[in-house]
Biotite code that builds the C-alpha atoms (Angstrom):
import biotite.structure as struc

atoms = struc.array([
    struc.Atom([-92.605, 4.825, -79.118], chain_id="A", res_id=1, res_name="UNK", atom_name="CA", element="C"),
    struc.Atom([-89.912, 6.156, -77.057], chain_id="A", res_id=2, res_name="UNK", atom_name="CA", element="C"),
    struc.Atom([-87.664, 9.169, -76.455], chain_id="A", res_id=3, res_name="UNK", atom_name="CA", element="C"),
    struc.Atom([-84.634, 9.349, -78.640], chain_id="A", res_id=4, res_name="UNK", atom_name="CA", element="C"),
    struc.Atom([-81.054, 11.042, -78.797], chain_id="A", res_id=5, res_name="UNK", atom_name="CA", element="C"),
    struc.Atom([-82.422, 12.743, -81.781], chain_id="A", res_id=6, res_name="UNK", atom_name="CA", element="C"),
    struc.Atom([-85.951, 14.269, -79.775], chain_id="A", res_id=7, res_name="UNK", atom_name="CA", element="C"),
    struc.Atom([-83.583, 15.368, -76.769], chain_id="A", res_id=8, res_name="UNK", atom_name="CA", element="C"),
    struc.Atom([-80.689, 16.955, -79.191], chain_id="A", res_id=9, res_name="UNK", atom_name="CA", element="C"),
    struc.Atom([-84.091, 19.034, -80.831], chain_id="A", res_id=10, res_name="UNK", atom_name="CA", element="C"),
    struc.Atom([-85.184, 19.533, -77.257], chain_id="A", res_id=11, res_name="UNK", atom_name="CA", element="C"),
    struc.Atom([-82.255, 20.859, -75.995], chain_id="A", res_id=12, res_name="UNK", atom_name="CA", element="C"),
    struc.Atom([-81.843, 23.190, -79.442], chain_id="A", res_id=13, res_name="UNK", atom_name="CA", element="C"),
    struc.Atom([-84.946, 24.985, -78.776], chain_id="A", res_id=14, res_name="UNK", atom_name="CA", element="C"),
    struc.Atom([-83.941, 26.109, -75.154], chain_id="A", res_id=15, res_name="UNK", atom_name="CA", element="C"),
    struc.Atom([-80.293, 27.383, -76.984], chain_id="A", res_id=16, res_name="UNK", atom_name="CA", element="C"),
    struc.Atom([-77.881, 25.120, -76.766], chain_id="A", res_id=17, res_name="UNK", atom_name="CA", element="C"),
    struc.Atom([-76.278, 23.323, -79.383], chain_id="A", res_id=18, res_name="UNK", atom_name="CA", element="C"),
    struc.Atom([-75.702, 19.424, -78.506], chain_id="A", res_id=19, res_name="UNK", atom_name="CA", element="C"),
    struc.Atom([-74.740, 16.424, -81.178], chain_id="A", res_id=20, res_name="UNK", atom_name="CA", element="C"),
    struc.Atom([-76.784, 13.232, -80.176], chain_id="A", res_id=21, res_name="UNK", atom_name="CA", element="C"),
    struc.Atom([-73.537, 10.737, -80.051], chain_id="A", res_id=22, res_name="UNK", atom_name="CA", element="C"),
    struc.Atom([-72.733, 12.974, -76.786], chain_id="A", res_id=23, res_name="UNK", atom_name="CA", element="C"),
    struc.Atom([-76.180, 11.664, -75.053], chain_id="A", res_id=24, res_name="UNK", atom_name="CA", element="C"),
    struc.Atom([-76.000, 9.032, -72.974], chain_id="A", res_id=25, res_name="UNK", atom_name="CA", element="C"),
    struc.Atom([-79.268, 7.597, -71.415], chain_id="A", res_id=26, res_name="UNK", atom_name="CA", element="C"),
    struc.Atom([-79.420, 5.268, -68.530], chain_id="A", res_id=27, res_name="UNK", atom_name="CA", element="C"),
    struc.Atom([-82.334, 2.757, -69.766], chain_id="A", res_id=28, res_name="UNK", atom_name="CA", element="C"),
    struc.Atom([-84.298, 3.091, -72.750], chain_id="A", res_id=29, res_name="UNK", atom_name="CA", element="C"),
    struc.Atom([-87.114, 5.492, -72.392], chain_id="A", res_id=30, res_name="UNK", atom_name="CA", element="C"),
    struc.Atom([-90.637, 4.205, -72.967], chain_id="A", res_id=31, res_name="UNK", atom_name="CA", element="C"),
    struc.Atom([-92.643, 5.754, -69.782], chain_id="A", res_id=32, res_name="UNK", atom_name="CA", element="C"),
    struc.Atom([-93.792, 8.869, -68.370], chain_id="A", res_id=33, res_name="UNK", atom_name="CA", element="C"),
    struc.Atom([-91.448, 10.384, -65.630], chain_id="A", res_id=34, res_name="UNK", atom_name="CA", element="C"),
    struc.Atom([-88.506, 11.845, -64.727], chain_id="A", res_id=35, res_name="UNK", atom_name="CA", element="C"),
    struc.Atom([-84.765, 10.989, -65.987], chain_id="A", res_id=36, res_name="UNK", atom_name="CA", element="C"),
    struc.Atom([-81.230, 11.604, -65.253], chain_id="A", res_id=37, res_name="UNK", atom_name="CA", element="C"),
    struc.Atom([-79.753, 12.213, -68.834], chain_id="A", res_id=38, res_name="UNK", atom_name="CA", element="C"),
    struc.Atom([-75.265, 12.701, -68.960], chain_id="A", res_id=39, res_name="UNK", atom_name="CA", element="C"),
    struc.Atom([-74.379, 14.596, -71.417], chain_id="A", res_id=40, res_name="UNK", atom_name="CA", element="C"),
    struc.Atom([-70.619, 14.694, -72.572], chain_id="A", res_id=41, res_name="UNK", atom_name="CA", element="C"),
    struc.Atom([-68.873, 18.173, -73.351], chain_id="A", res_id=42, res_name="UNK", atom_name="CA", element="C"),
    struc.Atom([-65.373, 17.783, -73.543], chain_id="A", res_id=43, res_name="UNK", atom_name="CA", element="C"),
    struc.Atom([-62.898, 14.849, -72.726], chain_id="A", res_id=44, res_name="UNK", atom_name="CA", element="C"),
    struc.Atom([-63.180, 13.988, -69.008], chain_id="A", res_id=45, res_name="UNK", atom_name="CA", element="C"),
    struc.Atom([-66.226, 16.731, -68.846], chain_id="A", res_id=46, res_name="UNK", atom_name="CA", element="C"),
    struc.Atom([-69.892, 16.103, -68.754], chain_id="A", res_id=47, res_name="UNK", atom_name="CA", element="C"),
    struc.Atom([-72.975, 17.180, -67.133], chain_id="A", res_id=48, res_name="UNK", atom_name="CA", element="C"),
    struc.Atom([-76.205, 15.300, -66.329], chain_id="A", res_id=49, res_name="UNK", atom_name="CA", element="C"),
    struc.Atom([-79.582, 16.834, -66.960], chain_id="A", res_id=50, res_name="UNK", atom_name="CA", element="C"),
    struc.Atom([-83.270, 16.288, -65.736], chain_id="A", res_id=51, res_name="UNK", atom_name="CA", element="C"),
    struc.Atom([-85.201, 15.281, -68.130], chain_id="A", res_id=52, res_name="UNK", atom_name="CA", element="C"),
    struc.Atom([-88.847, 15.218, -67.879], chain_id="A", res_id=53, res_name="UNK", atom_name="CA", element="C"),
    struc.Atom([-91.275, 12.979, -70.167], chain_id="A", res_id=54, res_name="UNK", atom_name="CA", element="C"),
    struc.Atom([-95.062, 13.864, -69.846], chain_id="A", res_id=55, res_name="UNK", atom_name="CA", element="C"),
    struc.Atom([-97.421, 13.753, -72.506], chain_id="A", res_id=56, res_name="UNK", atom_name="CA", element="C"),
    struc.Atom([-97.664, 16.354, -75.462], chain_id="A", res_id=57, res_name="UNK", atom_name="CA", element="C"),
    struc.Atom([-100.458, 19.049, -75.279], chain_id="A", res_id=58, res_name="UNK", atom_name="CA", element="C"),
])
């Protein structure tokens, strides 16, 4: 599978904040292990990007 809006809008829940999925943006489709730059948009003309790191569930 890959990593969806929806897993990184739950991911991003559980460390507090509150983020709807249409404001994700991804760079590629994510299928792999690794690190990724994520943007996130939070107001008109206001965003921030995010590290997002993919390993394997324990």
């Amino acid at each position: 599978g890959s990593v969806t809006h929806v897993d990184v809008s739950n991911a991003l829940k559980t460390l507090g904040f509150e983020i709807d999925k249409r404001k994700i943006e991804f760079p590629e489709n994510i299928k792999a292990l690794g690190d990724y730059n994520v943007k996130i948009k939070l107001a008109e003309g206001i965003g921030a990007t995010v590290k997002l790191k993919v390993s394997k569930a324990s």
